[in-house]
Every structure is written in C-alpha cells, then in structure tokens.
C-alpha positions as CSV (number, residue, x, y, z in Angstrom):
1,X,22.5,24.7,37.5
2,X,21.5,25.8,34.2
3,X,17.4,25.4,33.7
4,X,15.6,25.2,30.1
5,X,13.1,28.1,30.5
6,X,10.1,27.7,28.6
7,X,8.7,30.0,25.8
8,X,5.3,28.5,25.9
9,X,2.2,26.7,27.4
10,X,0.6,23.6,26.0
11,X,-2.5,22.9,27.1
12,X,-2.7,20.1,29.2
13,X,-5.3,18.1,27.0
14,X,-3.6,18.2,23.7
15,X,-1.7,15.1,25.3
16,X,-4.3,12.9,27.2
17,X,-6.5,9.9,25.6
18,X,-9.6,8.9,27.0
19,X,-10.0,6.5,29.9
20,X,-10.4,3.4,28.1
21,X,-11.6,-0.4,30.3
22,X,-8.2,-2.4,30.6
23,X,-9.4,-5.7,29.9
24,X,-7.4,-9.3,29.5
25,X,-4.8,-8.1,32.6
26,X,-6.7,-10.5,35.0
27,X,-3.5,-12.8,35.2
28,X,-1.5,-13.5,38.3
29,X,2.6,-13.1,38.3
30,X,4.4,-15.5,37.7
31,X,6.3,-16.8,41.0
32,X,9.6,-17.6,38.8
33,X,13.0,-15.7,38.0
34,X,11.5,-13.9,35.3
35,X,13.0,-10.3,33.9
36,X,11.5,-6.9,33.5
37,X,8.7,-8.4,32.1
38,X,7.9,-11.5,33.7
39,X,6.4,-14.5,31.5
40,X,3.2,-16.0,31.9
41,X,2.4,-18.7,29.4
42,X,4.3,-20.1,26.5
43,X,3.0,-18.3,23.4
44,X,2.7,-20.7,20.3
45,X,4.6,-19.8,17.1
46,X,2.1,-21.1,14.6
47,X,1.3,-18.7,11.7
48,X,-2.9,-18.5,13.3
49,X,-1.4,-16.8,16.1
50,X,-1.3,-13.5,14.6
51,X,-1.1,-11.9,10.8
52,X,2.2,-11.9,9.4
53,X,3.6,-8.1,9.9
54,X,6.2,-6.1,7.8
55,X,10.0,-7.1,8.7
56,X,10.7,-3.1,9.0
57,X,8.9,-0.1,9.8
58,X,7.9,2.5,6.8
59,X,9.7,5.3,8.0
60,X,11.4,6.8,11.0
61,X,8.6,7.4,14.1
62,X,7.0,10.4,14.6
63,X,8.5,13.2,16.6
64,X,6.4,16.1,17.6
65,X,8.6,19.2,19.2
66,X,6.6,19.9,22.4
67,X,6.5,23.4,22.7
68,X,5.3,23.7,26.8
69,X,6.3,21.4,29.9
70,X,4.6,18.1,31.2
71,X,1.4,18.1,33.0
72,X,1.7,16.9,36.5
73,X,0.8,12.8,36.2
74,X,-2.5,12.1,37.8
75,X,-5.2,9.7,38.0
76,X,-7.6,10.6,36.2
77,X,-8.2,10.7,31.9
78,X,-9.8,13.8,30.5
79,X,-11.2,13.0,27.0
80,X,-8.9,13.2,24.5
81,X,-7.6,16.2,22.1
82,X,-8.7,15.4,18.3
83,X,-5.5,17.0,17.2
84,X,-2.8,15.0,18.9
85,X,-1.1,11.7,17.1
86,X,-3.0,8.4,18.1
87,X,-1.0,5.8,16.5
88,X,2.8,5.4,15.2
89,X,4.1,4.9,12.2
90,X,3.2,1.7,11.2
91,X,-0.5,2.0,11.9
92,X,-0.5,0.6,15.3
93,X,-3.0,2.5,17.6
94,X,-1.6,3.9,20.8
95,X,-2.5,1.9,24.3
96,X,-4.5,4.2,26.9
97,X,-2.6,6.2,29.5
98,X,-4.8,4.0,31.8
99,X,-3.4,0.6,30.5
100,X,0.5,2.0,30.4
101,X,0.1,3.5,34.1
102,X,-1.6,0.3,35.9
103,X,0.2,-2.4,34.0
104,X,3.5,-2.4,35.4
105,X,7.1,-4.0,35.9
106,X,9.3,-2.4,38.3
107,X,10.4,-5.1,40.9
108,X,12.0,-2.3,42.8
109,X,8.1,-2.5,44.5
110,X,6.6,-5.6,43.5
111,X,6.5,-8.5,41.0
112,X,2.7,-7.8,40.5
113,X,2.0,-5.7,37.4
114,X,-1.7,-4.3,38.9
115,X,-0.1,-3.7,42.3
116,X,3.2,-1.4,41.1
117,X,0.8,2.0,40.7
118,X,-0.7,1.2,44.5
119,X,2.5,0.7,46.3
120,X,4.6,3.7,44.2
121,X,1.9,6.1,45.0
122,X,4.5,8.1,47.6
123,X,7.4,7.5,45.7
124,X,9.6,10.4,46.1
125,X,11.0,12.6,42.8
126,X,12.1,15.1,44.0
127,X,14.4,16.7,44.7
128,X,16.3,14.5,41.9
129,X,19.5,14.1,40.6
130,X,21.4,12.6,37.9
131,X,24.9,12.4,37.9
132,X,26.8,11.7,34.4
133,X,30.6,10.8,34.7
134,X,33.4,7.9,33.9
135,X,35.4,8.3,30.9
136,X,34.0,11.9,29.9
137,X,35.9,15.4,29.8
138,X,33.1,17.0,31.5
139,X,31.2,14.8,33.8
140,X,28.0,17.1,35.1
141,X,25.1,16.3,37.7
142,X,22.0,17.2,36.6
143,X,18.7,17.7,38.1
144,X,15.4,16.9,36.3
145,X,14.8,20.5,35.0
146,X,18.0,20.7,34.5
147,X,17.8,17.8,31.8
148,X,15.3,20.2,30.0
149,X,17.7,21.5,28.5
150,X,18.2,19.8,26.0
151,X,14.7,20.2,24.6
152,X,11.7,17.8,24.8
153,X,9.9,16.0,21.9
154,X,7.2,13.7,22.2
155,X,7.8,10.2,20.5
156,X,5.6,7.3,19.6
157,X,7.1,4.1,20.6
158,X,6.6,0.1,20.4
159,X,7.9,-1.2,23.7
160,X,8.1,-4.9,23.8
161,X,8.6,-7.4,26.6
162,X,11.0,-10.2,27.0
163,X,7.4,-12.2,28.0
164,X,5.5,-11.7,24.7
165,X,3.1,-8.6,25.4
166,X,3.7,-5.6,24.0
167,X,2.4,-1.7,23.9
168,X,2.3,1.5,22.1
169,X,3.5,4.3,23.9
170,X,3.8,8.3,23.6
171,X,7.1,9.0,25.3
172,X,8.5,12.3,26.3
173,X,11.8,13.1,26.3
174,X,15.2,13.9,24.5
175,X,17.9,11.3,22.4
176,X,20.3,10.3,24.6
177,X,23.1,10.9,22.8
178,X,22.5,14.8,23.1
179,X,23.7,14.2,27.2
180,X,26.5,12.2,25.9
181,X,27.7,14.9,23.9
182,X,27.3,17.4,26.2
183,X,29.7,15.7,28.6
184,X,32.3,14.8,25.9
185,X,33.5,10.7,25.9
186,X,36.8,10.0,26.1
187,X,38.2,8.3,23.2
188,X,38.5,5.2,25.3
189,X,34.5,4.9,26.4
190,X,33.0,2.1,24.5
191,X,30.0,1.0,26.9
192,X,27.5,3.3,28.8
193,X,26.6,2.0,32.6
194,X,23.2,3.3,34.1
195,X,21.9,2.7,37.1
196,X,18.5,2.8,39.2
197,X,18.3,4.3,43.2
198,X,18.4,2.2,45.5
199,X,16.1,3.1,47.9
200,X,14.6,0.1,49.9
201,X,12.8,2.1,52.6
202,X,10.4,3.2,49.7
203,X,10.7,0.8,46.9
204,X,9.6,-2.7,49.2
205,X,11.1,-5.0,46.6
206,X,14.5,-4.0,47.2
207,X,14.1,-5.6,50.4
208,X,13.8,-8.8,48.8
209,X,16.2,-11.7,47.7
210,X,17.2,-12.9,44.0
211,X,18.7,-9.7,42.9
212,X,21.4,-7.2,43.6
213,X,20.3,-4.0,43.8
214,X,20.4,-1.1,42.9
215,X,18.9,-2.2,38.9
216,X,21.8,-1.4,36.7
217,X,22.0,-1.4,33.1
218,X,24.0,-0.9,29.9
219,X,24.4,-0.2,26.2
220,X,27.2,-0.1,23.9
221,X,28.3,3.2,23.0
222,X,26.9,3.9,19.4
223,X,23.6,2.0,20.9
224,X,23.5,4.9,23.0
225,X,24.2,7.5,20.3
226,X,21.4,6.0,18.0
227,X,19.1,9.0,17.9
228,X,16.1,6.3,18.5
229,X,17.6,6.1,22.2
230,X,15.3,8.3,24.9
231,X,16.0,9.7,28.0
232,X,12.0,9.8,28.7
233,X,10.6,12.4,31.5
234,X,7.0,11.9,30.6
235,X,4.1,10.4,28.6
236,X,1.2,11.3,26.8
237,X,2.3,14.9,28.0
238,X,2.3,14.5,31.2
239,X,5.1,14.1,34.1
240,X,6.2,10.6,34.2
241,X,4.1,8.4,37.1
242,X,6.2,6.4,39.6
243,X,5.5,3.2,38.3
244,X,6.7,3.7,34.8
245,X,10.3,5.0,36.2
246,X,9.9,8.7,37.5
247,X,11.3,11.0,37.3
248,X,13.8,10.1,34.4
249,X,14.2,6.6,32.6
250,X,15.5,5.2,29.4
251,X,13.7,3.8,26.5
252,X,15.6,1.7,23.7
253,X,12.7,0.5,21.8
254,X,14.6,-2.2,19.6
255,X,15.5,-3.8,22.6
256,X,13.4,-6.3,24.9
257,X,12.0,-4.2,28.0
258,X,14.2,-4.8,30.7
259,X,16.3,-2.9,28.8
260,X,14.9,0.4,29.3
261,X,16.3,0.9,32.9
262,X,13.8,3.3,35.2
263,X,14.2,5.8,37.8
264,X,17.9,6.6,37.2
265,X,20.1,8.2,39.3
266,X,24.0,7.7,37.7
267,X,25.1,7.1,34.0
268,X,29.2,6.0,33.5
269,X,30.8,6.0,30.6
270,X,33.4,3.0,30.4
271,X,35.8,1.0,28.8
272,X,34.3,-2.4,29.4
273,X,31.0,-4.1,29.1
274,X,29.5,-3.5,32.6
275,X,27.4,-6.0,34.7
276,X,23.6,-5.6,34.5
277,X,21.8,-6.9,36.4
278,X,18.9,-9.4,34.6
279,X,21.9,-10.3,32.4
280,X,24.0,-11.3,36.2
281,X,21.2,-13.2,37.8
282,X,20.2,-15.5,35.2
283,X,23.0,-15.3,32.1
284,X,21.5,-17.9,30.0
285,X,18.1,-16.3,29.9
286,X,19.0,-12.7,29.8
287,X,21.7,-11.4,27.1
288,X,23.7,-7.6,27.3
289,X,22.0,-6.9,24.0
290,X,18.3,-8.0,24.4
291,X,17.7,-7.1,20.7
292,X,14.1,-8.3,20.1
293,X,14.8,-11.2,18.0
294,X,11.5,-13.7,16.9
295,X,14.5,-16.3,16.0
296,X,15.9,-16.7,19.4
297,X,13.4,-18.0,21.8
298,X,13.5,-17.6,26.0
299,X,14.6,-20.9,26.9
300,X,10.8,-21.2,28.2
301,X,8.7,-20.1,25.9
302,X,9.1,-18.5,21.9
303,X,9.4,-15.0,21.5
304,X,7.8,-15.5,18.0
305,X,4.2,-13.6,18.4
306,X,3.4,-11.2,20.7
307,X,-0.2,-9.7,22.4
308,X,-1.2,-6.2,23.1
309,X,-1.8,-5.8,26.8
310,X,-5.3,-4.1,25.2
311,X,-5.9,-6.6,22.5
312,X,-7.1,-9.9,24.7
313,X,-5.7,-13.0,23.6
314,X,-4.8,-12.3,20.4
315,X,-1.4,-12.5,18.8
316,X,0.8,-11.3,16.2
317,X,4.1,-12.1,14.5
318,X,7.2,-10.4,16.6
319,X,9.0,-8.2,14.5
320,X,13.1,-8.1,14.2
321,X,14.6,-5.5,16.1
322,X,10.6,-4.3,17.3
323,X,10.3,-3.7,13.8
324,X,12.7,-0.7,14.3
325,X,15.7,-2.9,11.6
326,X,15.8,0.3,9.0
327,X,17.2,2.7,12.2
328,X,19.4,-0.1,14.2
329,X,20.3,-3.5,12.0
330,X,23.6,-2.1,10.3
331,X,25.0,-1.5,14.1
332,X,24.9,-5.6,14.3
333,X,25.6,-6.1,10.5
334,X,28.8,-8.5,12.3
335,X,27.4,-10.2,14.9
336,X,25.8,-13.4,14.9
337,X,22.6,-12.2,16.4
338,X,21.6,-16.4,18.0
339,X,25.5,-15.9,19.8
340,X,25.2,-11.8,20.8
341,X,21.4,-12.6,22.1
C-alpha cells in the first residue's frame, strides 16, 4: 500500500479555535422519521426572520494546502492561532470545534444530537479500509493513510441541514474526484454509490428499526467530479472525531446534510441511480439530489431561513445551492429543480 510521506510538521495550534459556550442546543430530538438532520420546529419564511443574503457566493472558498498531518482529535480547545482563517468567503465566521464536535447527527448511535460524542467515544478507526470498485479499470482498497496520497487541504465550508440549522466548518481533506481518477471510470459509470459500516455491536442505532442499514448514499457522476466535493479526514486540523464520521466521510456542501455520508467503508461506481437510504425510507420527504433549495419546502416545515447552531434563535434567508450557485448551478441548468428535489 502506497503511503503519502510527509515533508513537514504543522504545529498543532495553527488549526484549533478557542473553546467557546454552546448555547441555544438545549432542544430535545424530535421522536419522528426525520433525516440526517432531524427537524424541530417549523421555521417561518417571513422576511423579519433573517437579513436577506447574496443569491451566490463572491468567489470560490478558501483552500489552504496543509503542509503537516492532522492532530489526533481530542477534547479539549487550546486557544486559538491568530494566523489561521476564521471565516469563509462570504464573511461568515467559523462555528467552534466545540459546537461542530457535540452537536451531532449520526443515527448509526443515537437520534440525540448532544448524546452522539458520548456514545462514539470507543468507536473503532482503525485499522480502516476503503474499498473503491464497480465500473472502474482499476478498482483499489485503500487504507486511511493510504488516502493521503492524494494530498490534504484544508477548506472552509457552509454545511446546511435538511432541518433549518446550519454551520461553518474547516474541513480537511482532498476533492473527490482526484480518487475517481485514480481508479479510472468506465465509460458506462454515470452514478457514484457510497456506503457507511455497518457495525451494530458498536454503533447502538443500528440495532434499531426504521432504517436499512448499513447508511448508503449517492451522487451523480459529474456531482462527484465537482472539485467542491471532499473526501474529509479531519477538521480544524485535527483527525476527524467519531461523531462527525471518522475516519473518512464525504462533504457536498451544496447539498442538504444527509447528503454527506460518514464513516465510509465502500464507494461503486455504477450505471444506474443507486438506492440511498433517507431517499428509500421516506421518498416524498427525502430526494437523490437534496440540492438546498429555499423554494422547495419539507412537506413539514419551509426550508426558507435557516439558524446557526451558535447564533440562538435567530434566522437568516437560505441560500440556493448553500449559496455555492457560481461552482454547481450550470450542472442542473435542465432540470426542473421543484421535480429533481
């Protein structure tokens, strides 16, 4: 197995932000069928709710080549490094590593966002592999130094949920489409398939009835070639924490949250549009594309304005496509986006 050898050392605290108090999480999950991102209550789509933002971003978000490997993820939040980016492109401030690491979806272990850290604590990752296959020339298994390889950058991301809250997150990892090359599609690939481990003895959820495990997951090809598309191994410099999807997940930041499957274990290349499995269990609520779009509303509640998991109550306009249109729009110039939902 070829391994990415390293040239360099970054020190640790170029990456972290201070420990900041998460405040306005105090809300119990929702016991309904509700996706990655479970809802709580119906936001209102009055203009009051929040200011009116830009309909696309100003430019492309930043990318930072890291020039060392992650940190091991712990607990604790040394104060932060002066030097390292603390808001994206458009302005909007970064949420704390503490906020993104105890405010969780992963129903693999539990439905409750404050209780995911707790019960992933002895997750196992590693030993870890990857295996990439279906329609390629060169299908390859890969373990999680092994996916070093193909470099690391650091990227500052909007993720937002199918429920209406929303963060800013420093994500480490590659584009996607730099694996897909690597293993050469087939001329007849058109969809990529991912899928989670299934692994009930440690992830309690899976235990549990409503879904089919294992998660699975899927894009359209050129979705998963857009260089915006991140295999993610870490945040805020670190090695990524169980409970956001160690030790590899995807992030497709255009795209609702559920989306941007965690802990994988096996990506497909296919000819057809695979099963996924929010998009299986409830059909009418979940689409394949899960564009974030503020003019087609959850049949329970609008997706028109959104909330910061930091921010409190307040609210601001949802943005087409996350507000990522300039990078992604002309890939759905043909599609009715109210049908393709």
């Amino acid at each position: 197995m070829e391994r990415f050898s390293w040239r360099d050392i970054t020190p640790e605290e170029v990456y972290l932000s201070r420990r900041r108090v998460l405040g306005g999480l105090g809300l119990a999950a929702s016991g309904a069928l509700v996706a990655g991102c479970g809802p709580r209550s119906r936001p209102s789509s009055g203009a009051a709710d929040g200011a009116p933002g830009p309909t696309a971003i100003a430019g492309p978000p930043p990318v930072r080549t890291l020039a060392g490997p992650l940190s091991p993820a712990v607990e604790a939040t040394p104060e932060p490094d002066p030097n390292r980016p603390t808001s994206d492109e458009r302005g909007d401030g970064v949420t704390s590593y503490d906020a993104i690491t105890h405010y969780n979806n992963f129903y693999e272990f539990t439905t409750q966002k404050e209780a995911v850290a707790r019960l992933a604590a002895g997750f196992t990752t590693s030993p870890w592999e990857v295996q990439v296959g279906g329609l390629v020339h060169k299908p390859m298994t890969f373990d999680v130094d092994g996916l070093h390889r193909f470099g690391l950058e650091e990227r500052i991301y909007r993720l937002r949920c199918v429920e209406g809250w929303s963060i800013v997150v420093p994500w480490d990892g590659f584009p996607l489409r730099k694996l897909l090359s690597a293993v050469e599609p087939k001329s007849d690939a058109k969809f990529v398939r991912f899928e989670s481990v299934l692994r009930p003895a440690e992830m309690q959820g899976q235990g549990g009835v409503g879904f089919t495990w294992p998660y699975t997951e899927g894009l359209r090809l050129d979705e998963a070639m857009n260089d915006l598309a991140l295999l993610v191994t870490g945040v805020y410099g670190r090695t990524l924490p169980p409970q956001n999807g160690a030790p590899v997940r995807l992030v497709v930041p255009w795209k609702y949250g559920f989306k941007s499957i965690k802990s994988i274990v096996r990506i497909d290349l296919v000819a057809e549009k695979p099963t996924t499995l929010w998009n299986t269990a409830a059909p009418d609520e979940y689409g394949f594309f899960a564009n974030v779009n503020p003019a087609v509303d959850h049949p329970r509640w609008s997706q028109q304005t959104e909330r910061r998991i930091e921010g409190g109550l307040a609210r601001r306009r949802t943005l087409a496509f996350n507000g990522y249109d300039g990078q992604v729009a002309s890939m759905y110039a043909e599609m009715d986006l109210k049908v393709y939902y």
